[in-house]
C-alpha positions in Angstrom: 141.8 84.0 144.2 144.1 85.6 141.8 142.4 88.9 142.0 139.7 91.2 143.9 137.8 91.7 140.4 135.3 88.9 139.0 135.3 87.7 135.3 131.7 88.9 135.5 129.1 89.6 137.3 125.9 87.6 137.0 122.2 88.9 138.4 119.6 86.7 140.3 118.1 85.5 136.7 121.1 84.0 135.7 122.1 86.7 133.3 125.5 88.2 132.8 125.2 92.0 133.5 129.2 92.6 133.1 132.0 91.0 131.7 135.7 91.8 132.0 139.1 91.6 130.0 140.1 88.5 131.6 136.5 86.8 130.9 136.8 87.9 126.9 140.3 86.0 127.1 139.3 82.6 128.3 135.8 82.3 126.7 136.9 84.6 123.6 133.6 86.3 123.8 133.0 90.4 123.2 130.9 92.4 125.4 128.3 92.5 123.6 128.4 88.9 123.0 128.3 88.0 126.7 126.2 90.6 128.6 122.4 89.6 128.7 123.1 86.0 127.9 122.8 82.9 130.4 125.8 82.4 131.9 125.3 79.2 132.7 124.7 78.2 128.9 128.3 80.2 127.8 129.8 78.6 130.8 128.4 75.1 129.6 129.2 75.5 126.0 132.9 75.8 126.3 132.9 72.7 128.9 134.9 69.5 128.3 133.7 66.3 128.1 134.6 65.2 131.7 132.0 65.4 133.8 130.1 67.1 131.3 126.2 66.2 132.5 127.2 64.8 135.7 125.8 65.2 138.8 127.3 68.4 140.7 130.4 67.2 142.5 131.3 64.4 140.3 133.5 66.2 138.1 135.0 69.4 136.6 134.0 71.1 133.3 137.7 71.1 131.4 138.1 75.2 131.3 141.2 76.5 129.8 142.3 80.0 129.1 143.8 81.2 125.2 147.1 79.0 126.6 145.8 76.1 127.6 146.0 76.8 131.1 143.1 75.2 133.0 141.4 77.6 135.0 138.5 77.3 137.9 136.1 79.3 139.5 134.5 80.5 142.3 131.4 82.6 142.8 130.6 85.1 146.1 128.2 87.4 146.5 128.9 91.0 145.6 128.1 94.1 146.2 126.8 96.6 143.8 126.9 100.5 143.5 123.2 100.9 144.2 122.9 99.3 147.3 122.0 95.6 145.9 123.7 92.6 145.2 124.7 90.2 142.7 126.6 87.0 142.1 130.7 87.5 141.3 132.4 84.8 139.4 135.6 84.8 139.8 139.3 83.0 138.7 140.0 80.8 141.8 143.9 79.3 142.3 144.2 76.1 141.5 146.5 75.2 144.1 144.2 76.7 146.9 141.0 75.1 145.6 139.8 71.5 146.0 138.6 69.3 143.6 134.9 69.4 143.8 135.1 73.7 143.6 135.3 73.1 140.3 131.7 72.7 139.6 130.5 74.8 142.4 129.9 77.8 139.6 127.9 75.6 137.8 125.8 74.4 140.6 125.0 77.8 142.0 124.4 79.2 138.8 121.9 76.0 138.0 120.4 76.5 141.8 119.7 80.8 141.5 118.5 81.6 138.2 114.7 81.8 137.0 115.5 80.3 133.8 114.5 76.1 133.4 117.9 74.7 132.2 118.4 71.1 130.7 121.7 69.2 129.8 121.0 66.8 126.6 123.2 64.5 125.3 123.7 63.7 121.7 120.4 61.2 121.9 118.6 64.3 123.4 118.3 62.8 126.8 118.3 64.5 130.2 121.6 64.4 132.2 121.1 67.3 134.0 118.0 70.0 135.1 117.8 72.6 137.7 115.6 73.3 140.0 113.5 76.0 137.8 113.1 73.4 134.9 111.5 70.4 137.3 109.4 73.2 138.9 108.5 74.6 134.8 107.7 71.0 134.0 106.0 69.7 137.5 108.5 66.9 137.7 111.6 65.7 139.9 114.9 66.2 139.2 115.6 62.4 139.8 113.1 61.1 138.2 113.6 62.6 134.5 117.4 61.9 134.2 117.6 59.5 131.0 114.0 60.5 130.2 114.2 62.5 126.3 113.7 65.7 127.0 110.2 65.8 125.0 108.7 63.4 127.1 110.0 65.6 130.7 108.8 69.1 129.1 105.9 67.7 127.1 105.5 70.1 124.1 102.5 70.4 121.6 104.5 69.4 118.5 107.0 66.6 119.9 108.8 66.1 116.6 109.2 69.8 116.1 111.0 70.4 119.4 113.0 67.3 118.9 114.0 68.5 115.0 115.2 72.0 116.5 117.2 70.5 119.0 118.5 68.2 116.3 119.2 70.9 114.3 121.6 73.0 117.0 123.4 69.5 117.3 124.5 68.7 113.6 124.6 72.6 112.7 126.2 73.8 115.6 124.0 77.4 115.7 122.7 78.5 118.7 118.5 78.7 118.5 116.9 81.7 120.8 113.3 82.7 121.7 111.9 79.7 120.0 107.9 79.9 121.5 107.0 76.1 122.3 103.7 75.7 124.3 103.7 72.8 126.7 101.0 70.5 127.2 99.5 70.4 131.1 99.4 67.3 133.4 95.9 67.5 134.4 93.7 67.8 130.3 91.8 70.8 132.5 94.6 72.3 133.5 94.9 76.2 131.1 98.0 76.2 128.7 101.1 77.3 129.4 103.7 78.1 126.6 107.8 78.8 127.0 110.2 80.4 125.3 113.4 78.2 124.3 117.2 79.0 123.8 119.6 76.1 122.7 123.4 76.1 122.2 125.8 73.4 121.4 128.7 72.0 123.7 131.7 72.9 121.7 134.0 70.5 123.1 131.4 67.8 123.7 128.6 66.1 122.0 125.4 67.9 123.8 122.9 70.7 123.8 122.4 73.2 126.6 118.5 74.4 126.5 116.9 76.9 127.9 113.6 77.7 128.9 111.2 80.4 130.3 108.0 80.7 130.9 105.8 83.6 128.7 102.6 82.2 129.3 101.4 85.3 131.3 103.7 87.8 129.2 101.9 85.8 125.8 98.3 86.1 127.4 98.7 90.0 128.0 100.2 90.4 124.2 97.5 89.0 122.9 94.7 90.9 125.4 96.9 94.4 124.1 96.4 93.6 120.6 92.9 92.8 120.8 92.3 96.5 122.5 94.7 98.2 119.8 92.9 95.9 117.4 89.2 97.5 118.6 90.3 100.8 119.4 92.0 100.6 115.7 89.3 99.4 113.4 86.0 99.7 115.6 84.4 103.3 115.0 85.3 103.8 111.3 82.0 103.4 109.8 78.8 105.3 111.1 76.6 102.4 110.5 75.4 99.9 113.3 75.9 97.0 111.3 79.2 97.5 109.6 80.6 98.3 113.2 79.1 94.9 114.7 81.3 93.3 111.6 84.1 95.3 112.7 83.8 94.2 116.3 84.8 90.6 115.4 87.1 90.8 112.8 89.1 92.6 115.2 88.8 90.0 118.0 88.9 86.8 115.6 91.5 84.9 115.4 93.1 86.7 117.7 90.9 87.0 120.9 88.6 84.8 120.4 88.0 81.4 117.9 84.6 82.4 117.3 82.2 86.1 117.7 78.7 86.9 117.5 77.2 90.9 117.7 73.5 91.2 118.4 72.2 94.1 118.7 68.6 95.7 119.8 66.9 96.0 116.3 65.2 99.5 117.6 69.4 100.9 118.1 69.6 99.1 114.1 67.3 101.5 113.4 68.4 104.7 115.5 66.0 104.4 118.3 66.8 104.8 121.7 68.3 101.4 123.5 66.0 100.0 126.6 67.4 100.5 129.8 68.3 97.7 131.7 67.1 95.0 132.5 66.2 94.3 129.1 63.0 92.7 128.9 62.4 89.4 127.4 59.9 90.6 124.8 62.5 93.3 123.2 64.3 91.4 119.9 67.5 91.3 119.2 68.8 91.0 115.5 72.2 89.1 114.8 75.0 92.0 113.2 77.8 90.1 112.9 79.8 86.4 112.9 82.9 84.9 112.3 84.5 81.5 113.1 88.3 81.5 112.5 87.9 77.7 111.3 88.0 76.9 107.9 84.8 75.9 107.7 82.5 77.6 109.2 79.9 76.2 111.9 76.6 76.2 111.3 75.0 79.3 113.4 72.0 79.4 115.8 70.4 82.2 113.4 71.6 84.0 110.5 72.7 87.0 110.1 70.0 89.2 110.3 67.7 87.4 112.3 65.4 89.0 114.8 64.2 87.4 117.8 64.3 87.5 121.8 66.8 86.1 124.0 65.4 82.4 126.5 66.2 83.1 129.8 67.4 81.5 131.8 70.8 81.8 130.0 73.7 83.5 130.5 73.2 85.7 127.4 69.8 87.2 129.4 71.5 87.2 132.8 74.1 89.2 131.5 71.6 92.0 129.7 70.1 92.1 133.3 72.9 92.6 135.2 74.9 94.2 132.8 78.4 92.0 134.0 80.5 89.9 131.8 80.8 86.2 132.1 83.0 83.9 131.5 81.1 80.4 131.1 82.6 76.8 130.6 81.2 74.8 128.0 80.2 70.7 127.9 77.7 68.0 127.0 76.0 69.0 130.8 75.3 72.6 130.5 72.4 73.2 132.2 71.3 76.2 130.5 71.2 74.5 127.3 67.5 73.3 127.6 66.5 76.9 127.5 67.9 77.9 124.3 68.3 74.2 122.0 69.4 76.4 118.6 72.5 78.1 120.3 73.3 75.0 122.0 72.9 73.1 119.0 75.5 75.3 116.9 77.6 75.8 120.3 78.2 71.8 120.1 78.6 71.9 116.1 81.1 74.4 116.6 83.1 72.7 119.1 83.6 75.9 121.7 84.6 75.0 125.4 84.5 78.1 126.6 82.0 81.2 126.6 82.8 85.2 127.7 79.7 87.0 126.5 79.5 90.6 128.0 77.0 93.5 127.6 77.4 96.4 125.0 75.8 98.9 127.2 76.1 102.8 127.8 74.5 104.8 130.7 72.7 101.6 132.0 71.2 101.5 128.0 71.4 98.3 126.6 72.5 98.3 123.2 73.5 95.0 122.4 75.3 91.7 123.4 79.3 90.5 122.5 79.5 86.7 122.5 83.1 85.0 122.6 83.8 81.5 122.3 87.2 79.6 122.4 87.5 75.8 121.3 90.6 75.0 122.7 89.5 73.4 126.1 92.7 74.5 128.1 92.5 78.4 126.6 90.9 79.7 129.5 88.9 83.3 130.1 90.6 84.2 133.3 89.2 87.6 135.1 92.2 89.6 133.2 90.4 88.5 129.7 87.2 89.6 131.7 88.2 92.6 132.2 89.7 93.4 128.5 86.2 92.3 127.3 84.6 95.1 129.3 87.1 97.3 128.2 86.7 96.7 124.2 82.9 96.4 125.2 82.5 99.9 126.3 84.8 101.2 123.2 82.3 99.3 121.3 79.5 100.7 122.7 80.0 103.9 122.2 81.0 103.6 118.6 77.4 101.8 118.3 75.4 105.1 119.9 77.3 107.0 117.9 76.4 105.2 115.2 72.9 104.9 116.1 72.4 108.8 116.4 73.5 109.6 113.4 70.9 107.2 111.9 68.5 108.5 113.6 69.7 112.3 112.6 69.6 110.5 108.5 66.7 109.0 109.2 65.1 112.4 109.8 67.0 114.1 107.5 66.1 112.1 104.6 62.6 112.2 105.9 62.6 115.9 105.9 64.3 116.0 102.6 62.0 113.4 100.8 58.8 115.7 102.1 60.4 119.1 101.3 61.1 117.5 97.5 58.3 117.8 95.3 56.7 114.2 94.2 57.9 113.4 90.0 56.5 116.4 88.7 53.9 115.2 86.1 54.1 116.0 82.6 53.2 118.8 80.9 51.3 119.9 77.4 54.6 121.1 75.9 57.0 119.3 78.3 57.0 115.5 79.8 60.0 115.1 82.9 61.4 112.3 84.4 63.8 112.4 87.7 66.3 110.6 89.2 67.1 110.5 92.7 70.1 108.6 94.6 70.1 109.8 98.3 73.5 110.0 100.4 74.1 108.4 103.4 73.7 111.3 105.2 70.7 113.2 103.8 71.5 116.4 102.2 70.1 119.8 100.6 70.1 119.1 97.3 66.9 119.9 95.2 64.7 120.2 92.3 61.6 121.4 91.1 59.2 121.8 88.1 55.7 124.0 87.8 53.6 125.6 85.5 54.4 129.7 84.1 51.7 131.0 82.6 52.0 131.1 79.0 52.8 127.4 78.8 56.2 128.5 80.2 57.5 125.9 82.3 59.7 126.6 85.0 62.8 124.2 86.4 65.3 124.1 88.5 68.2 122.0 90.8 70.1 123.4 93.9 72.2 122.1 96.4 72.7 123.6 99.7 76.4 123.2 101.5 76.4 120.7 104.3 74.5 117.7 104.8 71.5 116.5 107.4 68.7 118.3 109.2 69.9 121.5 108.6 71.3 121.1 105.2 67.7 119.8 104.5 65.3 122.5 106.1 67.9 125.4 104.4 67.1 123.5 101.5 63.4 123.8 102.1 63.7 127.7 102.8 65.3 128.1 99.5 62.6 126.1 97.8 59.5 128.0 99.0 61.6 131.4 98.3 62.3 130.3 94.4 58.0 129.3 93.9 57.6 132.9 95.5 59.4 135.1 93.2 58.8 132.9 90.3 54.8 134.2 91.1 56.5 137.5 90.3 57.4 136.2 86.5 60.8 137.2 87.3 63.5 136.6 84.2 65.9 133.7 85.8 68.6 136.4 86.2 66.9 138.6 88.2 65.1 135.7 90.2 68.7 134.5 90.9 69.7 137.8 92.2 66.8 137.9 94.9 67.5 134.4 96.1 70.9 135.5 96.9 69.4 138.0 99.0 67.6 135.8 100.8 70.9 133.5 101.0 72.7 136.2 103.1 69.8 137.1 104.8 69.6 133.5 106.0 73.7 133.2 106.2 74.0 136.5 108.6 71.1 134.7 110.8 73.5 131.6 111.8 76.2 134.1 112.0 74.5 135.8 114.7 73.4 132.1 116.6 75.4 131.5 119.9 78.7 130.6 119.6 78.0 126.8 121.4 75.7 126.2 118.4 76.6 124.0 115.9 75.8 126.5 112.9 77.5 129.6 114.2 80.4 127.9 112.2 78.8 126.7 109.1 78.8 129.1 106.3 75.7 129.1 104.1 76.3 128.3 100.2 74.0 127.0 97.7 73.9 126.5 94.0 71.3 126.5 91.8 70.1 126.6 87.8 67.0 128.2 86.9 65.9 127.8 83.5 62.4 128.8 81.9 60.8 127.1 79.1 59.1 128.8 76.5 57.4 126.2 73.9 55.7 128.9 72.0 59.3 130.4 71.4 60.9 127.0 71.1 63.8 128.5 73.9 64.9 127.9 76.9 66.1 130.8 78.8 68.6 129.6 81.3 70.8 131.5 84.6 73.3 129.6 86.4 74.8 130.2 90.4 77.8 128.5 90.8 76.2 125.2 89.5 77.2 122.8 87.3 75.8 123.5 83.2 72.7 121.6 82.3 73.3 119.0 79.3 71.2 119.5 76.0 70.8 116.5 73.6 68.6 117.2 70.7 67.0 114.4 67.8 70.0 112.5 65.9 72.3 112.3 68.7 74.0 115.8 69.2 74.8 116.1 73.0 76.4 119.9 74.0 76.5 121.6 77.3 75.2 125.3 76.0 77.3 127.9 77.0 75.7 129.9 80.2 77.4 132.5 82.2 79.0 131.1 85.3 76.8 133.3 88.2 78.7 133.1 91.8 77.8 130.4 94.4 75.0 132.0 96.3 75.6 133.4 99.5 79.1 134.1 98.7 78.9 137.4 97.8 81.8 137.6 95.1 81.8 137.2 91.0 80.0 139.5 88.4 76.0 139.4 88.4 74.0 136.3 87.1 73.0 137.0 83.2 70.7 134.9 81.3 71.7 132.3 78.3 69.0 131.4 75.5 69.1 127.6 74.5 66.9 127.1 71.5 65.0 123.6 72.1 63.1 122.5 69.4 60.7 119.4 69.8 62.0 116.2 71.4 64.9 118.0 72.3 66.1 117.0 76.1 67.2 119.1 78.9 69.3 117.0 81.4 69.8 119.4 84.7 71.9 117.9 87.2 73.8 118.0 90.8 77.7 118.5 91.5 78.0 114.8 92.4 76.3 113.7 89.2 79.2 112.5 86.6 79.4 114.5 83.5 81.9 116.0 81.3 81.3 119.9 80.6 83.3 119.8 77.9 82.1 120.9 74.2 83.3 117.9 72.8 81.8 115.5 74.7 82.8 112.2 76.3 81.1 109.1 75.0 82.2 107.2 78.2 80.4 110.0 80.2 76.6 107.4 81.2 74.7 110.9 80.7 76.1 111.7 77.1 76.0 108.0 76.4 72.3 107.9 77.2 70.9 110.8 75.9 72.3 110.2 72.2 69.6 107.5 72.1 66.4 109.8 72.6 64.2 107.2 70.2 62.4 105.7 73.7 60.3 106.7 76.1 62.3 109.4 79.2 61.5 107.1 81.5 63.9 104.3 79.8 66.8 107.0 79.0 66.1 107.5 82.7 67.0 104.3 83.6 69.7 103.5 81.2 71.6 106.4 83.1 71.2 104.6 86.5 72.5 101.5 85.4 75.4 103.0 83.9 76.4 104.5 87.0 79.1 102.7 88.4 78.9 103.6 92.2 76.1 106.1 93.5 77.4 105.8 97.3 78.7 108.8 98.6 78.4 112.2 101.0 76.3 113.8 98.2 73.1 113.3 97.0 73.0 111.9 93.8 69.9 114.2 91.8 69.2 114.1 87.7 66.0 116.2 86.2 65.2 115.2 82.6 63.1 117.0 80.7 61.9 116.0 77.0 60.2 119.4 75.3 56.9 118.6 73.5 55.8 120.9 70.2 52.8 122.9 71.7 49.1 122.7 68.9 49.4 124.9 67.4 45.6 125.1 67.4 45.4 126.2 70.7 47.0 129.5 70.5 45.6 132.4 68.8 47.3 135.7 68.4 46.4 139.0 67.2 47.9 142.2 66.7 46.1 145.6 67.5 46.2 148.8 66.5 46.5 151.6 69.3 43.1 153.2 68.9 39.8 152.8 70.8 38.2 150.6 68.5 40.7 148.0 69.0 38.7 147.4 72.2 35.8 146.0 70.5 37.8 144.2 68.1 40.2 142.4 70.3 36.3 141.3 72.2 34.8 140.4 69.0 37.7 138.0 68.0 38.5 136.6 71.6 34.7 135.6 71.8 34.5 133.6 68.4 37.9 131.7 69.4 36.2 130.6 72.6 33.6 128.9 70.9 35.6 127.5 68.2 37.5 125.7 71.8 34.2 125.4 73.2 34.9 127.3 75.9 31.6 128.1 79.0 29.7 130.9 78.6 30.9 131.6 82.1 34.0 131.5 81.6 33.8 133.5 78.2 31.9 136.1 79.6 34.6 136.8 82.3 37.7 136.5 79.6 35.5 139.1 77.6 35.9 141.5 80.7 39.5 141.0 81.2 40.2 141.5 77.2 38.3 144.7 77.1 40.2 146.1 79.9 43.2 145.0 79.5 43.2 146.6 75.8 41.4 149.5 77.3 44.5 150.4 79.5 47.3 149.2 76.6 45.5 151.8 74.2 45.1 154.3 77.1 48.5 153.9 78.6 50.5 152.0 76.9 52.5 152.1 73.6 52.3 150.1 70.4 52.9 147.9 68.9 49.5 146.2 71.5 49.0 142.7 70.7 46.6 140.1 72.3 47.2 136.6 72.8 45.1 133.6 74.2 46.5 130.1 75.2 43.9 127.3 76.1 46.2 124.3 78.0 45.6 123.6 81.3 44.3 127.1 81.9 42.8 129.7 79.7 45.3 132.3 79.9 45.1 136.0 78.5 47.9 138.1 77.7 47.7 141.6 76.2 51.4 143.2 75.6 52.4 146.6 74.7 55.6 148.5 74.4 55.2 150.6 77.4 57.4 150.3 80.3 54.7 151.6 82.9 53.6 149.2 85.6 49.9 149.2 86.5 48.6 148.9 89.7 45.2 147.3 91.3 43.0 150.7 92.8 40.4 150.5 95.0 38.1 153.0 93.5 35.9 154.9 95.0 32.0 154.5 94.4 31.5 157.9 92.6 34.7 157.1 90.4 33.3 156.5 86.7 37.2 154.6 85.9 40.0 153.0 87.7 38.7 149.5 88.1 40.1 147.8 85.5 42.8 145.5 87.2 40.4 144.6 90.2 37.8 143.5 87.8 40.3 141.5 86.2 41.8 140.3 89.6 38.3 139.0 90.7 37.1 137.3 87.7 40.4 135.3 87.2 42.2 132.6 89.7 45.8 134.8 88.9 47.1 137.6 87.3 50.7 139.5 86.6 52.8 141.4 84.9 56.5 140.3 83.0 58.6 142.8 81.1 60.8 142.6 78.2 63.2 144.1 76.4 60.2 145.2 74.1 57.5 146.5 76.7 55.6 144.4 79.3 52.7 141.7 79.1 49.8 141.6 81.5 48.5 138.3 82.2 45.5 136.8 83.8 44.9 132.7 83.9 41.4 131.1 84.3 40.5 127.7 85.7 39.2 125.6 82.9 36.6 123.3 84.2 
């Protein structure tokens, strides 16, 4: 040899792993050029044409250095720095090397390395393989010489592989990591698919190729990116069905040709899942499909369907056992008798194969992952069994999550739809109409609508932070505390004030829960608009917390959101004090109150592409319709927040139903107030019983406004639903109910009235106060 150091240094693959200064002078080749390559292909490419393709021994490749010079070589084994070994190619003398040495590099290199190697002349015929290419294509080395190299490797697409080949011999460019799959010998024999280098012989008319197989390295790709497909896009969504649909549109095409989801239809619905074995009575509804083919095969049952599983099938056998299968498919499946529809769409569809494994959690069963594959030689091997056990279980427990929190909406929405009052009905002066778009998740929003006495009608929306069961029963607290200080014929002010109080009362209650329960956390806020309607006074006295302005729209199509003074959110404890706003609201005026999700401009101008403005400038139809014309002009009510609109149309009160007078502040006012309160019972036709008791309450409730009170005293009867009496004076003094003793000549004046009337009360004014009392009317 002409020197102790190789041209390079090639490892057991066949790969260069270092090249020197004299190898980047003969083959004019950098570094980088020649390390990780074949050396065998860069050796062949700069060959000669004598005995270029011959048989090893028959002749030498013509190598020349940068001068012409010819050189040969020789390859040993070497040693390397950590202990292993490699193959050294080195310059060999001329003088001291036969003949035949010439080709010895090329017929180790052709005898040690993994990769398949073929020789091709310019027709694209074999004149050369080594020993990994007959083993690659199951064929002997003298049997394939001549033989065109498409025929020896048998690819899928023939005229493809022959075309690139083609290609490297007119263009002269090297081709690398061109995928090809090969066809097998035996039609049941699995896939296999190789990854293919050529390069041109520079000095003769041939191609060098390449090949090694992936098949293995391809099938673990593609079982990777079916779990990073899964783990990726299964889980999003909280619904059952949506994640069946995402289940296989993550495995198809990839995975699979063709997936089918069923599920238990009690888990659809947030039920618990059966353990297994699943019996053969429990149904199972059909989530999700997809066929990769263009057109889609005809399935067993739609989507949607409910029914149980035949047994015996694999389907039941793996619900019982709770193992995946993998199942080959043909005309003779015996299993087919059991279940004709799936075998039916099975042969339609064309599928050869079957891996169908449990969706299962805790020994639950939950549902049932169908996978079919039409290519007859794309096997399920126990690798793809495993992967589908795998993306089952990530499945699995998206699904129980999913089914829990339908279950935890279901009872949410439940609780929320019995905690809401039914559409309150309408009213003498006031006719309503409500709109109601739940949220996915159930939520605390609110409204409500009752009687006042004096014809007043009281109304109000709220919305409590957070959503579900506890978003809903807070909701429900609030709800029962607003009806019980509205008995106390609060102003809406100071009613807003008290709820806040209970707010942080209810707020400092989950602040003291455990820290491991889910509410310790959660701060408390609500919102809420109380508004009380006065027909008799055409106004509408109104007090906002931290919610959203209600919407006015009065006859002739002037919509304006009134101006009320923005209260703080309650709970919160920060911003000045609620105050009170009067809206005036003369008849067939409409009071639109409304949730934070609801769309709607606040501002004074108004937007005519805002659906609420837009609907309430036409108030010529009946509530219900303007109700309706809102919904549809909605544009998407999905969301986290419920979706809550209270219309209310004001009616003018008759005027012959009210009857007023004003008294002086002397004793004989008494009798006079009873005199005209009798005759304006019988002009309404009113019972004796009942008159007789109203002539009680109007003698002593005069009796303690002349006695204790302050003028100006003034009585007032309403007849609507009730018959209610209300004596005002301009005395600040409260009254009380006293349980007089039997010798007492006074001091019964309140319980009389108290026991001869269904409700009584007191509401004060800036001018005095007004005692009330309201009778059943029969």
């Amino acid at each position: 040899m002409t020197g102790d150091t190789p041209l390079m240094i090639v490892d057991g693959a066949g790969v260069v792993v270092r090249w020197s200064r004299r190898a980047r002078e003969i083959w004019l080749r950098s570094d980088s050029e020649a390390v990780g390559q074949a050396a065998l292909a860069m050796v062949m490419a700069d060959a000669g044409d004598s005995g270029v393709g011959t048989e090893p021994g028959s002749g030498a490749p013509g190598i020349h250095d940068v001068d012409g010079n010819p050189v040969d070589l020789r390859v040993q084994v070497v040693p390397l720095s950590d202990g292993g070994v490699a193959w050294g190619v080195f310059e060999a003398d001329n003088s001291a090397v036969p003949g035949d040495t010439r080709t010895a590099a090329f017929d180790i290199l052709r005898a040690k390395t993994g990769e398949a190697f073929f020789v091709l002349d310019s027709e694209l015929r074999v004149l050369s393989v080594n020993e990994a290419a007959c083993a690659l294509c199951d064929v002997a080395a003298d049997k394939v010489l001549d033989m065109p190299v498409a025929e020896v490797c048998r690819p899928s697409r023939p005229q493809e592989f022959e075309g690139l080949l083609r290609g490297v011999l007119t263009d002269g460019t090297s081709v690398t990591d061109y995928v090809v799959r090969l066809d097998p010998l035996d039609s049941a024999a699995p896939e296999r698919f190789a990854k293919v280098s050529a390069f041109p012989l520079t000095n003769a008319r041939g191609v060098v190729a390449s090949m090694t197989e992936i098949t293995e390295s391809l099938r673990t790709k593609r079982r990777l990116e079916a779990l990073g497909s899964v783990r990726e896009r299964v889980g999003r969504s909280l619904d059952v069905v949506t994640t069946c649909q995402e289940l296989v549109d993550a495995l198809v095409p990839g995975f699979a040709d063709i997936a089918v989801v069923e599920v238990v239809d009690a888990v659809v619905r947030g039920e618990d899942p059966p353990l297994s074995p699943l019996g053969r009575d429990i149904p199972l509804r059909r989530a999700a499909f997809r066929n990769a083919a263009p057109v889609h095969a005809a399935q067993a049952h739609p989507i949607g369907d409910v029914r149980a599983l035949p047994s015996p099938t694999p389907y039941s056998q793996v619900l019982s056992d709770l193992r995946p299968r993998a199942v080959p498919l043909d005309s003779g499946t015996p299993w087919f008798d059991a279940d004709p529809e799936r075998a039916r769409a099975i042969r339609a569809s064309g599928a050869r194969l079957l891996l169908t494994a449990p969706l299962a959690l805790r020994g639950a069963v939950l549902g049932l992952l169908s996978l079919y594959r039409v290519r007859p030689n794309d096997a399920f091997d126990e690798n793809d069994l495993a992967v589908a056990h795998e993306l089952a279980t990530h499945t699995s427990l998206s699904l129980d999550n999913a089914r829990r929190y339908t279950r935890e909406h279901t009872i949410a929405a439940a609780l929320q739809r019995h905690l809401l009052p039914p559409e309150p009905p309408s009213q003498t002066a006031i006719e309503f109409a409500q709109l109601h778009v739940p949220a996915d998740a159930g939520g605390g929003t609110w409204y409500d609508a009752f009687g006042l006495p004096g014809a007043r009608t009281a109304l109000a929306i709220g919305e409590v932070s957070g959503s579900g069961i506890d978003a809903a029963t807070a909701m429900g607290q609030l709800r029962t505390v607003i009806h019980s200080l509205a008995a106390l014929d609060l102003e809406p002010d100071e009613l807003l004030a008290r709820l806040n109080d209970a707010v942080v009362r209810l707020a400092h209650e989950r602040a003291v829960l455990p820290p491991g329960d889910p509410l310790h956390q959660q701060p408390l806020r609500a919102s809420c608009v109380y508004a009380v309607h006065d027909p008799l006074q055409a106004v509408c006295v109104m007090a906002s917390a931290g919610h959203p302005k209600p919407v006015v729209a009065h006859p002739g199509g002037a919509v304006h959101v009134p101006e009320i003074p923005a209260g703080p959110l309650l709970g919160s404890g920060e911003g000045p004090p609620f105050a009170t706003a009067s809206v005036p609201m003369r008849e067939g005026s409409v009071l639109a109150l409304r949730t934070t999700s609801f769309p709607a401009s606040e501002s004074a101008d108004g937007d005519r592409s805002n659906p609420l403005r837009e609907a309430l400038t036409r108030l010529d139809r009946p509530l219900r319709e303007v109700r309706d014309d809102i919904l549809y002009r909605l544009n998407d009510t999905s969301g986290s927040n419920d979706v809550l609109l209270l219309l209310a149309r004001t009616r003018a009160f008759p005027p012959d139903q009210v009857a007023t007078w004003s008294l002086e502040s002397v004793p004989a006012a008494v009798a006079t107030a009873r005199h005209r309160a009798l005759d304006r019972l019988r002009l309404w036709r009113v019972s004796e019983e009942t008159a007789f008791a109203t002539e009680l309450i109007v003698s002593e409730l005069v009796t303690n406004a002349v006695r204790y009170g302050a003028p100006p005293i003034r009585l007032r009867l309403i007849k609507d639903v009730t018959l209610t009496c209300e004596v005002s004076d301009g005395g600040s003094a409260a009254p009380r109910i006293r349980h007089a003793r039997t010798v007492d000549e006074g001091g019964r004046g309140l319980f009389i009235c108290a026991q001869v009337s269904h409700n009584w009360g007191i509401r004060y004014s800036g001018e005095g106060k007004t005692i009330w009392t309201e009778q059943t009317l029969p």
